[in-house]
N, C-alpha and C positions, 0 to 999 in steps of 0.2 A: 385249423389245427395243423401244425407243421409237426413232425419227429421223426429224428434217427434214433433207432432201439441201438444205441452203441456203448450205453451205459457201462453196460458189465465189462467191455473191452479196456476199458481202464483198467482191470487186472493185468497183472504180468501174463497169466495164462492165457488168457485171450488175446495179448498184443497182436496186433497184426487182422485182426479179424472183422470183417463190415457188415454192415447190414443196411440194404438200400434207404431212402428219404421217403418219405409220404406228406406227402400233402390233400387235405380232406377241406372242401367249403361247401357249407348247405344250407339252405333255408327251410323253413316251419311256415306254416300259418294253422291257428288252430280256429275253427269255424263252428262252434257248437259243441257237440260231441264228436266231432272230426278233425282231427290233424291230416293235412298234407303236405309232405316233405321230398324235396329234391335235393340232392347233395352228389358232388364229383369226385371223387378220388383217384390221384394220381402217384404210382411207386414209379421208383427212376432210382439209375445208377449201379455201382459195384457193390458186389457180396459174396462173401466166401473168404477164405484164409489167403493163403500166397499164391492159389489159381484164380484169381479175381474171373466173377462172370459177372455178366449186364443184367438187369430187366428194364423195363419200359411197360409200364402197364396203365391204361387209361379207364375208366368205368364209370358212367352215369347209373345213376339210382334215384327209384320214382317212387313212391306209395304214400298209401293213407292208413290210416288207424283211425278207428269206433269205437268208442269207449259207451260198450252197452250197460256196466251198472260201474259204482268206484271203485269197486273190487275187482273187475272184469274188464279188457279189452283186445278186440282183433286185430288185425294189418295183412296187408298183402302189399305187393309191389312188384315191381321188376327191377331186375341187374340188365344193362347193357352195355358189354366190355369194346368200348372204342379202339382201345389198341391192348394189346396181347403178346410180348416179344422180349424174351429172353436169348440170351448165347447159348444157353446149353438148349433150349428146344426150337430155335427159329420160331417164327411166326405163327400163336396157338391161334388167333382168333381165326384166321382161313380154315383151319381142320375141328372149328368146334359145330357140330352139327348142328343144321339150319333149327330155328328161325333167329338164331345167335342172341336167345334173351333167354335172362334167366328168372323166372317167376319165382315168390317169396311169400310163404303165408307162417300168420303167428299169431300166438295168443302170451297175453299178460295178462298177471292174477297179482293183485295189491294186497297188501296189509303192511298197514302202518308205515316206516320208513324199509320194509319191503319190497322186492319186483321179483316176480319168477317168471323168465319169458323162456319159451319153444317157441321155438321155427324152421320149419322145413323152407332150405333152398334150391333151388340148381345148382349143380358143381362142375363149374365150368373145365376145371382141371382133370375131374374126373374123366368129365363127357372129352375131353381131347384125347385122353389118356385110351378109355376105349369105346372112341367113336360111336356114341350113342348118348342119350342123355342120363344124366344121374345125377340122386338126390341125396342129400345132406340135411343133417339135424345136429340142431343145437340145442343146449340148454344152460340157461344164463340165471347167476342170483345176481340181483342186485340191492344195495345198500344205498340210502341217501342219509348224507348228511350237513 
């Protein structure tokens, strides 16, 4: 997966305004009732209006998922942020406090062309922010079709 969220700058209103690149590659293998996935993602470049700032952000990501009934499955993993470096904060990953990983647990509940996933992660921005570790939750509907 390659994208720049630049879409909407095509307005006049938004002329002039960036939003860094990402680049995301991963792999799956699914082994029974276990999937395990690795996948990289990398944001790079300018963002902001006429004060352009940098990022440079690097992150490996590991976990498995269990799928204990069709209805039902868990996941855990880890976030480990390789590089960490914006203009406006210097270099986060030196000041996110030790063991610079960030754990990930979640549950997914199916019905039909349904997904409702939670998961608690580390927040690595947080944890820079105030030098400690801190946690994040999310909650996602998902749709296939």
């Amino acid at each position: 997966m390659f994208k720049n969220l630049v879409g909407f700058a095509l307005e006049d209103k938004y002329r002039g305004f960036e939003l860094p690149r990402y680049f995301t590659l991963g792999v799956s293998r699914r082994t029974g009732s276990l999937t395990m996935a690795f996948d990289s993602e990398y944001i790079w470049g300018q963002f902001g209006g006429r004060d352009q700032k940098t990022v440079d952000i690097w992150m490996l990501r590991a976990g498995v998922e269990k799928r204990f009934y069709s209805w039902l499955a868990g996941r855990m993993g880890l976030i480990y942020p390789v590089i960490a470096r914006t203009s406006t904060l210097g270099d986060l990953r030196d000041d996110i406090p030790s063991p610079k990983l960030g754990p990930t647990l979640g549950l997914s509940f199916y019905c039909d062309d349904w997904q409702m996933d939670f998961s608690l992660h580390a927040d690595p921005a947080m944890s820079y922010i105030e030098q400690k570790g801190a946690v994040a939750a999310m909650l996602s509907l998902l749709y296939s079709f």
